[in-house]
TORKOL-4160 file (C-alpha; in steps of 0.2 Angstrom, whole numbers, padded with zeros to 4 digits, m for minus):
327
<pt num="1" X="m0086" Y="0238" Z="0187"/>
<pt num="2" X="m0090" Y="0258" Z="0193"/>
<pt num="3" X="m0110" Y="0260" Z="0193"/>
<pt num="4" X="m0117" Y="0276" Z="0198"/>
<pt num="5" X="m0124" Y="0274" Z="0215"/>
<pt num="6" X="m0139" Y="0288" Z="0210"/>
<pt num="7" X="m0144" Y="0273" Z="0199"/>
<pt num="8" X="m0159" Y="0263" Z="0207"/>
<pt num="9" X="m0155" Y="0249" Z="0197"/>
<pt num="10" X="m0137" Y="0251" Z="0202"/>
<pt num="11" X="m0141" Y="0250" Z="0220"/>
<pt num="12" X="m0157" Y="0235" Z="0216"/>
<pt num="13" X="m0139" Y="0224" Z="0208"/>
<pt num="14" X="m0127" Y="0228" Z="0222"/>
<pt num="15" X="m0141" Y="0222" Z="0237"/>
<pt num="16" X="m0143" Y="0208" Z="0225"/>
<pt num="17" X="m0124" Y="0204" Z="0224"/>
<pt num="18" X="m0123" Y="0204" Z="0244"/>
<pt num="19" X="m0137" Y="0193" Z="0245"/>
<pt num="20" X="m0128" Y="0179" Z="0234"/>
<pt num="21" X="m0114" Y="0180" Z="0246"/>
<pt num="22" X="m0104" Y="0192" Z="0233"/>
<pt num="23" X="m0093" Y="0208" Z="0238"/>
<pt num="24" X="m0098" Y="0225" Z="0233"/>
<pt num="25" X="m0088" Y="0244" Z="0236"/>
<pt num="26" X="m0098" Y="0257" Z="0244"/>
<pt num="27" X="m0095" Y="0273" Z="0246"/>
<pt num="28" X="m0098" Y="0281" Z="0266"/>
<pt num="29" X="m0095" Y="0299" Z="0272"/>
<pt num="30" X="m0078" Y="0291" Z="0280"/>
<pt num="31" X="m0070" Y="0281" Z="0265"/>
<pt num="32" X="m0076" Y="0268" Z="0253"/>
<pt num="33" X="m0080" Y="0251" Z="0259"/>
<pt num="34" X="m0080" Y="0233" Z="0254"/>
<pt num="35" X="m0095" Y="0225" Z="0260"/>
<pt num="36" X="m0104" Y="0208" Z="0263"/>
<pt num="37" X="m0117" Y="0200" Z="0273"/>
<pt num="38" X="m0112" Y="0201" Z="0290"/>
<pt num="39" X="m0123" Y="0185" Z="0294"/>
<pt num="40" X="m0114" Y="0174" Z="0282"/>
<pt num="41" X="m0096" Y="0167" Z="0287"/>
<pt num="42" X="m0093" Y="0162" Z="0271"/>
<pt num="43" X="m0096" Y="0179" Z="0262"/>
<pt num="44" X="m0086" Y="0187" Z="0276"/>
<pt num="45" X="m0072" Y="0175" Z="0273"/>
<pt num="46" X="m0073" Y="0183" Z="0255"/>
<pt num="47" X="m0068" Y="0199" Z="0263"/>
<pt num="48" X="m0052" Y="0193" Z="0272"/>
<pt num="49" X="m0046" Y="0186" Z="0253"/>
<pt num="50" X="m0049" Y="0199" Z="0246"/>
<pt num="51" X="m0040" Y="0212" Z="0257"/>
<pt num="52" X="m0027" Y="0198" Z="0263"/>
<pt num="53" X="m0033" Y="0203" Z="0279"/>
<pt num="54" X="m0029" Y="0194" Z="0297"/>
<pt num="55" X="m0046" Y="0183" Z="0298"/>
<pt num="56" X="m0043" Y="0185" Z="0319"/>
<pt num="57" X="m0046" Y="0205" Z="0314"/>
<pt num="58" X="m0062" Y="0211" Z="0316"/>
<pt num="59" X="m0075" Y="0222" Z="0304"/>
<pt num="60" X="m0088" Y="0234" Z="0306"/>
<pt num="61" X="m0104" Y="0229" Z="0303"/>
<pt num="62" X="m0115" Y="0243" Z="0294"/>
<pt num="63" X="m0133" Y="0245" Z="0298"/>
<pt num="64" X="m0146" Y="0254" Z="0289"/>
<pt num="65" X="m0154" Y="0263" Z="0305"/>
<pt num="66" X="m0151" Y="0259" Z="0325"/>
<pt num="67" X="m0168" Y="0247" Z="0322"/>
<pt num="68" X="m0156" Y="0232" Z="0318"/>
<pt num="69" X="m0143" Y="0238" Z="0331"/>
<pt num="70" X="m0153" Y="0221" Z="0344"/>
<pt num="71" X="m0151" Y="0211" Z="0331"/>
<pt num="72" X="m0131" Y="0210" Z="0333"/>
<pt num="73" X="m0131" Y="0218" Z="0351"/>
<pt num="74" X="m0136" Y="0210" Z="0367"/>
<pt num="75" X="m0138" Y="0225" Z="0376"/>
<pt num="76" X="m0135" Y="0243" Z="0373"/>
<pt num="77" X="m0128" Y="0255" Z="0389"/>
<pt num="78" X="m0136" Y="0270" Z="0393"/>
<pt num="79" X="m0120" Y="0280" Z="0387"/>
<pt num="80" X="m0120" Y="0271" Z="0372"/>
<pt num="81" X="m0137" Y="0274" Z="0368"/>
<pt num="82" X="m0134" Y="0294" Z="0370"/>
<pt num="83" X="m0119" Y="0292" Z="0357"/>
<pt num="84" X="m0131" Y="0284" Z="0344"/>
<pt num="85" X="m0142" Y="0294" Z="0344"/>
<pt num="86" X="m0132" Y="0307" Z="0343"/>
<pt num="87" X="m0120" Y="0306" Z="0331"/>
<pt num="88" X="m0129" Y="0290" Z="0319"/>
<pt num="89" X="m0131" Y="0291" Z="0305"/>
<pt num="90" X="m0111" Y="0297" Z="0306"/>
<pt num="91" X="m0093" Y="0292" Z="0308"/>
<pt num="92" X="m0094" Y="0284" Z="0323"/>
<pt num="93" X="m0092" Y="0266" Z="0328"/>
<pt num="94" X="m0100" Y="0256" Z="0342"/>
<pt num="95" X="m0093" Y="0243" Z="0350"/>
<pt num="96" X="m0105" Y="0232" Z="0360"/>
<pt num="97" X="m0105" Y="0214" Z="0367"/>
<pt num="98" X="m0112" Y="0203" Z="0354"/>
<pt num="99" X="m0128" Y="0191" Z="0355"/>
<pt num="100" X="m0121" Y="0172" Z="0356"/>
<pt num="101" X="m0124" Y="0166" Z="0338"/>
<pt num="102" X="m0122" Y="0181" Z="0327"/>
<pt num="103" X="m0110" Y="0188" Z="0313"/>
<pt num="104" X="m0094" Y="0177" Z="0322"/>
<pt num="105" X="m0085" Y="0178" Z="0307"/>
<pt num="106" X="m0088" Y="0196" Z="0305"/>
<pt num="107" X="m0081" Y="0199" Z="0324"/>
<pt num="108" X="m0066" Y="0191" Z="0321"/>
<pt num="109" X="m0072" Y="0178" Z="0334"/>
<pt num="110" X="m0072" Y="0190" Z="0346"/>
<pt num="111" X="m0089" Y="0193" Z="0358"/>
<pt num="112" X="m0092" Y="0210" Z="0354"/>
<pt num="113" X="m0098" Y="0219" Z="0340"/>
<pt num="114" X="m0093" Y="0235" Z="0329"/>
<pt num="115" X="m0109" Y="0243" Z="0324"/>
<pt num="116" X="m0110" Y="0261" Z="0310"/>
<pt num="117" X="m0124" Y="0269" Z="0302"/>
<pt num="118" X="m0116" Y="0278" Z="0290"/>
<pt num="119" X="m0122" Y="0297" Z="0283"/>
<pt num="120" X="m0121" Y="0296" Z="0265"/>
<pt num="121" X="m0136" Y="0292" Z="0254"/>
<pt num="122" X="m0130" Y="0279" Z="0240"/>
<pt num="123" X="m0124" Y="0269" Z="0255"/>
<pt num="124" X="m0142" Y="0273" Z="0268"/>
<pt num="125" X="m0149" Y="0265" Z="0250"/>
<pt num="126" X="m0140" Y="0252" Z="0247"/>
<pt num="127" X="m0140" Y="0243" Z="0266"/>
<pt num="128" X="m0160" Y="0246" Z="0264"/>
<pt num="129" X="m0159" Y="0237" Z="0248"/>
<pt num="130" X="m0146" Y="0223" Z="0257"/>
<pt num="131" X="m0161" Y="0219" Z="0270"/>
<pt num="132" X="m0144" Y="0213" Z="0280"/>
<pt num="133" X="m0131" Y="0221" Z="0291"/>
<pt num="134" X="m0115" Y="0225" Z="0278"/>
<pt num="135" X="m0097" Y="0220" Z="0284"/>
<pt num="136" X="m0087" Y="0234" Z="0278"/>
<pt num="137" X="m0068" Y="0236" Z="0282"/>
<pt num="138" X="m0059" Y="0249" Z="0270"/>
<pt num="139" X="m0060" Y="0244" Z="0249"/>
<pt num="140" X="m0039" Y="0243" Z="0249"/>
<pt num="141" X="m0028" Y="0229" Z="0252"/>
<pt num="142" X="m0024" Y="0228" Z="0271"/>
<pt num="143" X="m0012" Y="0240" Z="0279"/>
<pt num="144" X="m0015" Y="0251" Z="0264"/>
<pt num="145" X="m0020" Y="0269" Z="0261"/>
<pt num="146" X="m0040" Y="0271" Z="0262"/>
<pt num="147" X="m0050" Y="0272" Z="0245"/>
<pt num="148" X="m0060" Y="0290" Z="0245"/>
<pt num="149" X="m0067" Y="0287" Z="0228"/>
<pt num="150" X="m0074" Y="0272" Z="0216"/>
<pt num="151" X="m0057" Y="0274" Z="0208"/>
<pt num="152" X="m0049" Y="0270" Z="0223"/>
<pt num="153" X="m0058" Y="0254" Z="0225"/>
<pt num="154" X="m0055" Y="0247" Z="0207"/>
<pt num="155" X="m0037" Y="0252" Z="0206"/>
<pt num="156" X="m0036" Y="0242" Z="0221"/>
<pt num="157" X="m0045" Y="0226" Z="0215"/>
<pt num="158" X="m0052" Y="0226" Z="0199"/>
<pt num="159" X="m0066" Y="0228" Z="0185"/>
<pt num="160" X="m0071" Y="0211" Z="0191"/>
<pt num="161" X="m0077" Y="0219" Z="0209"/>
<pt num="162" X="m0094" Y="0230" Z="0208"/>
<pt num="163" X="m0092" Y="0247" Z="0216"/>
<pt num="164" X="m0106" Y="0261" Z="0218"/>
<pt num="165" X="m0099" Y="0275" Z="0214"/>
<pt num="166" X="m0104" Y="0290" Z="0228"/>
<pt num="167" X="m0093" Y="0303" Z="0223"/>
<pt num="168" X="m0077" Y="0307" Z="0234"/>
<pt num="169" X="m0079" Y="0303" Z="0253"/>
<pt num="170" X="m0082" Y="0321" Z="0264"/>
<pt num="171" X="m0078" Y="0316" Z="0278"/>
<pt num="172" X="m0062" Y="0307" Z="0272"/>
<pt num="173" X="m0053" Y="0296" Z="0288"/>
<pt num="174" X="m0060" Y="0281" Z="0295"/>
<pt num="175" X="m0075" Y="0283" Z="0312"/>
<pt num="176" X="m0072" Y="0287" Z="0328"/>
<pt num="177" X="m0074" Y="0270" Z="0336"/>
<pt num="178" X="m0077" Y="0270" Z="0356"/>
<pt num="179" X="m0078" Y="0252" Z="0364"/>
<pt num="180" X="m0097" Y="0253" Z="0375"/>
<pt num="181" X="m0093" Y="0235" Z="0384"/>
<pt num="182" X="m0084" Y="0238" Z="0399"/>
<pt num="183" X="m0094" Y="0249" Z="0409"/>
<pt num="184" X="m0087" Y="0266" Z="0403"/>
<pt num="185" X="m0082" Y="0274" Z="0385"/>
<pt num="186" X="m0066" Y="0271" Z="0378"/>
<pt num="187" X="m0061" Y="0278" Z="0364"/>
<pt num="188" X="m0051" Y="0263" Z="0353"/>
<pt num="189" X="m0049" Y="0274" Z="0338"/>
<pt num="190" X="m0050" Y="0296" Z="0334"/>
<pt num="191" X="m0058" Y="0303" Z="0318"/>
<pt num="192" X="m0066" Y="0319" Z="0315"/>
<pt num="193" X="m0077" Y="0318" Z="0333"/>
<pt num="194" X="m0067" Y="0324" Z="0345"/>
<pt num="195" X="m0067" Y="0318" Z="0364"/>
<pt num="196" X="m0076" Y="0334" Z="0369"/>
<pt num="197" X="m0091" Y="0330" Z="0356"/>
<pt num="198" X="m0092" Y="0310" Z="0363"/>
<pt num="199" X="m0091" Y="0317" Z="0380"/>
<pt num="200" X="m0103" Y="0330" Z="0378"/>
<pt num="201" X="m0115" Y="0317" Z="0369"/>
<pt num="202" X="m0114" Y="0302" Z="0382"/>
<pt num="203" X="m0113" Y="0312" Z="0395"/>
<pt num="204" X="m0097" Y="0304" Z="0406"/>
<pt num="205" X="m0079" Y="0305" Z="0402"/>
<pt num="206" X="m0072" Y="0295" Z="0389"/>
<pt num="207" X="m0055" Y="0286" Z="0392"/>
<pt num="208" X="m0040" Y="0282" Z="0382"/>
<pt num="209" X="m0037" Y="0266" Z="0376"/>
<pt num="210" X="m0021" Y="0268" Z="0385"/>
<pt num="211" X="m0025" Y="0262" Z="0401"/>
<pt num="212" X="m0031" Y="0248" Z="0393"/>
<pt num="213" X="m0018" Y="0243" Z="0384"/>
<pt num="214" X="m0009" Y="0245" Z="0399"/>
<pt num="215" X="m0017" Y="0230" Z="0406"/>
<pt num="216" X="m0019" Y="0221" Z="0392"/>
<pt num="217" X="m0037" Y="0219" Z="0392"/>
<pt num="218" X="m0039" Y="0232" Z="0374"/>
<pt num="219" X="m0049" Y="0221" Z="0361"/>
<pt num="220" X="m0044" Y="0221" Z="0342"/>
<pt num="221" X="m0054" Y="0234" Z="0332"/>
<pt num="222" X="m0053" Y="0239" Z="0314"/>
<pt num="223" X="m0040" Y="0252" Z="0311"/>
<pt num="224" X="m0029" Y="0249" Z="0326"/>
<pt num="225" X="m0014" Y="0241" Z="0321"/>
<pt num="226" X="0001" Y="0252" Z="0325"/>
<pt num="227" X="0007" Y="0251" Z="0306"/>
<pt num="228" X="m0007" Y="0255" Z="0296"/>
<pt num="229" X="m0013" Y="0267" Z="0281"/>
<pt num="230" X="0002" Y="0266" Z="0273"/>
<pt num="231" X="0007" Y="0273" Z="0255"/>
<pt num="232" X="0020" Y="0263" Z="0245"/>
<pt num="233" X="0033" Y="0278" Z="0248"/>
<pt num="234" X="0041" Y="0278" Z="0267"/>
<pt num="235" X="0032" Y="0290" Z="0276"/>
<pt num="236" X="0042" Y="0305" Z="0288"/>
<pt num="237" X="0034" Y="0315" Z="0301"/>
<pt num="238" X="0044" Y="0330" Z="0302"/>
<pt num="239" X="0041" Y="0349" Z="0311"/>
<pt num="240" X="0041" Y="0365" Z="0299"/>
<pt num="241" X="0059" Y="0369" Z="0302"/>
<pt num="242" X="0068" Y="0350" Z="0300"/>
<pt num="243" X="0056" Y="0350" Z="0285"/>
<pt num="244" X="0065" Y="0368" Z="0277"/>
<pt num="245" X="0083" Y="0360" Z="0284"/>
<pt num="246" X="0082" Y="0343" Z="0275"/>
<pt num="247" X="0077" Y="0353" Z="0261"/>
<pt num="248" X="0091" Y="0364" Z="0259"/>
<pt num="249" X="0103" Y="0351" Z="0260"/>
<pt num="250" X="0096" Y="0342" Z="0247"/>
<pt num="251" X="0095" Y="0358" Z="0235"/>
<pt num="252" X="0094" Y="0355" Z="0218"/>
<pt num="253" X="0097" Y="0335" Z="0221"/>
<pt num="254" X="0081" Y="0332" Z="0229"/>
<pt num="255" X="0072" Y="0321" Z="0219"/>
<pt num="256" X="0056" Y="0308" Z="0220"/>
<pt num="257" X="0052" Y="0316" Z="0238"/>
<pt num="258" X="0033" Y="0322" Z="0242"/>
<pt num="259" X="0032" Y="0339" Z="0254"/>
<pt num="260" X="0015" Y="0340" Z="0263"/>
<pt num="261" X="0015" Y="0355" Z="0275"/>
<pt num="262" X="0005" Y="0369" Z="0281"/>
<pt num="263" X="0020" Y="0380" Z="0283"/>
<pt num="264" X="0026" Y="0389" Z="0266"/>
<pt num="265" X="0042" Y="0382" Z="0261"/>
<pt num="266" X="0057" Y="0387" Z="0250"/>
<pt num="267" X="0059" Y="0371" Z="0237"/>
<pt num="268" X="0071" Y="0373" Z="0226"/>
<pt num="269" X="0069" Y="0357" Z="0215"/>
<pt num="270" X="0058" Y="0355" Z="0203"/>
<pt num="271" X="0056" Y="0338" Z="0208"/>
<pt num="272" X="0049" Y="0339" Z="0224"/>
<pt num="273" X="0033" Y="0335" Z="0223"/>
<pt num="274" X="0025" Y="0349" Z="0236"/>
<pt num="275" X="0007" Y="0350" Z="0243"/>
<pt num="276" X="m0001" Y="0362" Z="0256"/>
<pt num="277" X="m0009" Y="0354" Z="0270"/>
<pt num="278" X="m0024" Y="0366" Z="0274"/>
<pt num="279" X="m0024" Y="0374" Z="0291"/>
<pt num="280" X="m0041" Y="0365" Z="0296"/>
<pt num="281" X="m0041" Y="0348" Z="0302"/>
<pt num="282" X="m0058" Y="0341" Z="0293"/>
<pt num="283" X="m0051" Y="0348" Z="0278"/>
<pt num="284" X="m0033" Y="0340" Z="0280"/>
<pt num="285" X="m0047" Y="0325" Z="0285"/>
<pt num="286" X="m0056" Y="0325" Z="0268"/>
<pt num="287" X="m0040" Y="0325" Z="0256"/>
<pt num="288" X="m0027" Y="0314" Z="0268"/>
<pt num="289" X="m0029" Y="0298" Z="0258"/>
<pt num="290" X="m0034" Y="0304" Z="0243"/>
<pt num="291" X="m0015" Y="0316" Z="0244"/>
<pt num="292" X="m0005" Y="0299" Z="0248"/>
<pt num="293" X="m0012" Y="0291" Z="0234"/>
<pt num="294" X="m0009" Y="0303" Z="0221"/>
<pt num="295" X="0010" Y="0304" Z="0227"/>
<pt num="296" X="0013" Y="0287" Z="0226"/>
<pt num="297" X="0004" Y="0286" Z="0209"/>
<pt num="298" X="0019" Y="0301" Z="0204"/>
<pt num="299" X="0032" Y="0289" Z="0210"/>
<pt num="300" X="0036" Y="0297" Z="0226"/>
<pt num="301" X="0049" Y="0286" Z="0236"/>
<pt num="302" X="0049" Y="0297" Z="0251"/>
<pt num="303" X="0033" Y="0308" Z="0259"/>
<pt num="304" X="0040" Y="0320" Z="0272"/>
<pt num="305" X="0025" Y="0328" Z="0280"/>
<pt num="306" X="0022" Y="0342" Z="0293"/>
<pt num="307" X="0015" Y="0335" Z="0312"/>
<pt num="308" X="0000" Y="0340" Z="0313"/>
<pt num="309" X="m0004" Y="0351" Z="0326"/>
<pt num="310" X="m0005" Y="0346" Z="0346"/>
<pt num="311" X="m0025" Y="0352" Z="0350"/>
<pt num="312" X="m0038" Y="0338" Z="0350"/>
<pt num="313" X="m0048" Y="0344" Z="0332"/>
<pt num="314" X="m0029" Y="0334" Z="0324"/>
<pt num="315" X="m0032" Y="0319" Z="0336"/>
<pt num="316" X="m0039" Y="0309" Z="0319"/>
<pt num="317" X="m0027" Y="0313" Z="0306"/>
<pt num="318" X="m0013" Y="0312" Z="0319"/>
<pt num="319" X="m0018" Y="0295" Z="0322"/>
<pt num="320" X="m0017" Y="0290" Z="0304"/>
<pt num="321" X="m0001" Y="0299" Z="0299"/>
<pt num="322" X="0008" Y="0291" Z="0315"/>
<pt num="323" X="0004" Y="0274" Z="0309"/>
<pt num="324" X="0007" Y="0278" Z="0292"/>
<pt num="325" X="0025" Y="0284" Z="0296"/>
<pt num="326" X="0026" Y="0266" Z="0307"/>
<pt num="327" X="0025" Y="0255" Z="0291"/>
């Protein structure tokens, strides 16, 4: 069931659902989430159902304002603090160690904690409504492509689930999320912050998760799987040229392949479903999801789409087209 999200009463039912343990789709500047109260396991437990999610994987707990940031976070580092206050509300994620007690279920058992104040009024409405942190992973089933409408959400699970309906998602990919618990940034997932805007904000450099990973000592985020955002169709990262070549062989014969490129290219079938990917990377941003959804609605089997380009403003969408094409 779609409600408007300008509605007062839409938002008074939805805080009223989450306070009877229920689920709910908001909308966020980042995609469109499926919420419950963070301080109840059991409506947290709904989540992992619902998405058929790995109940080990941990969710992003969504706050109203930084006021309820001590009431999940044991302490707050200086850097961290910086990066709050600069870019909250707004897609960024904070990861901080969690106080003993609190949200377990919603950390995925882990000691830390993913904290958001999301920019986008119907959803500032309804966590103030909620009176309670709000779990929100993605509204799609796990591994899936992100929901950046209301649509989204109920094509994914229903008329039985109640989503607020906030318009299509502007910022469209998923926060930045930096991990702030050992001792120095570092950067778990990209989105449309680059490293330059978190290092300008906190004020110190911030590392890759590389070297964590390296040795071994990276904990599990949202959104960090290496296969992840995936479209039904198989997913193909190609350059411009291999792009025009496989084309050409295929000729006339192509058929029930998706093109999404920024370069102009000669299709000769009328089949081939083609898209331009615009030249700006918060603009590729904002209709990525939304673009792999409506080619699999058209029956794509096959999405062959242009690598983004190398400079850091891309570092988000590569992300999710690399572990799109890993599925």
């Amino acid at each position: 069931m779609i409600l408007p999200g300008t509605d007062p009463q839409a938002i008074e039912d939805a805080a009223r659902c989450i306070q009877a343990g229920g689920l709910v789709g908001f909308p966020t500047e980042t995609v469109y989430g499926l919420g419950a109260d963070a301080s109840s396991d059991d409506a947290v437990a709904g989540i992992f159902a619902a998405k058929g999610r790995p109940s080990d994987h941990p969710l992003i707990v969504h706050v109203a304002s930084a006021r309820q940031v001590s009431g999940y976070a044991s302490e707050v580092p200086a850097f961290a603090q910086r990066l709050i206050d600069a870019f909250w509300p707004g897609p960024l994620t904070v990861i901080l160690p969690r106080q003993p007690g609190v949200a377990a279920a919603a950390a995925g058992g882990q000691n830390s904690i993913g904290l958001r104040c999301p920019a986008h009024p119907v959803a500032l409405a309804f966590l103030k409504a909620c009176n309670t942190g709000v779990a929100g992973p993605s509204a799609n089933r796990f591994g899936r492509v992100s929901p950046t409408t209301a649509q989204h959400v109920a094509g994914e699970f229903g008329d039985d689930l109640l989503v607020l309906d906030g318009g299509p998602c502007a910022v469209g990919i998923e926060s930045s999320i930096v991990d702030c618990t050992r001792g120095r940034p570092v950067l778990l997932r990209p989105g449309v912050l680059t490293r330059a805007q978190l290092e300008a904000a906190c004020g110190e450099p911030v590392l890759d998760k590389d070297a964590l990973q390296a040795a071994g000592q990276t904990p599990r985020a949202s959104g960090t799987l290496e296969a992840h955002y995936a479209p039904n169709a198989k997913v193909r990262l190609m350059d411009a040229a291999a792009l025009q070549t496989a084309l050409d062989l295929l000729g006339l014969d192509a058929a029930h392949i998706a093109v999404y490129a920024r370069a102009v290219l000669r299709v000769k079938s009328a089949q081939v479903l083609y898209r331009r990917m615009p030249d700006d990377a918060l603009a590729t941003a904002q209709q990525l999801f939304a673009v792999l959804r409506d080619f699999d609605a058209q029956d794509a089997k096959l999405i062959w789409i242009e690598n983004p380009p190398a400079d850091m403003a891309w570092d988000g969408v590569r992300d999710r087209l690399g572990r799109a094409a890993a599925s």
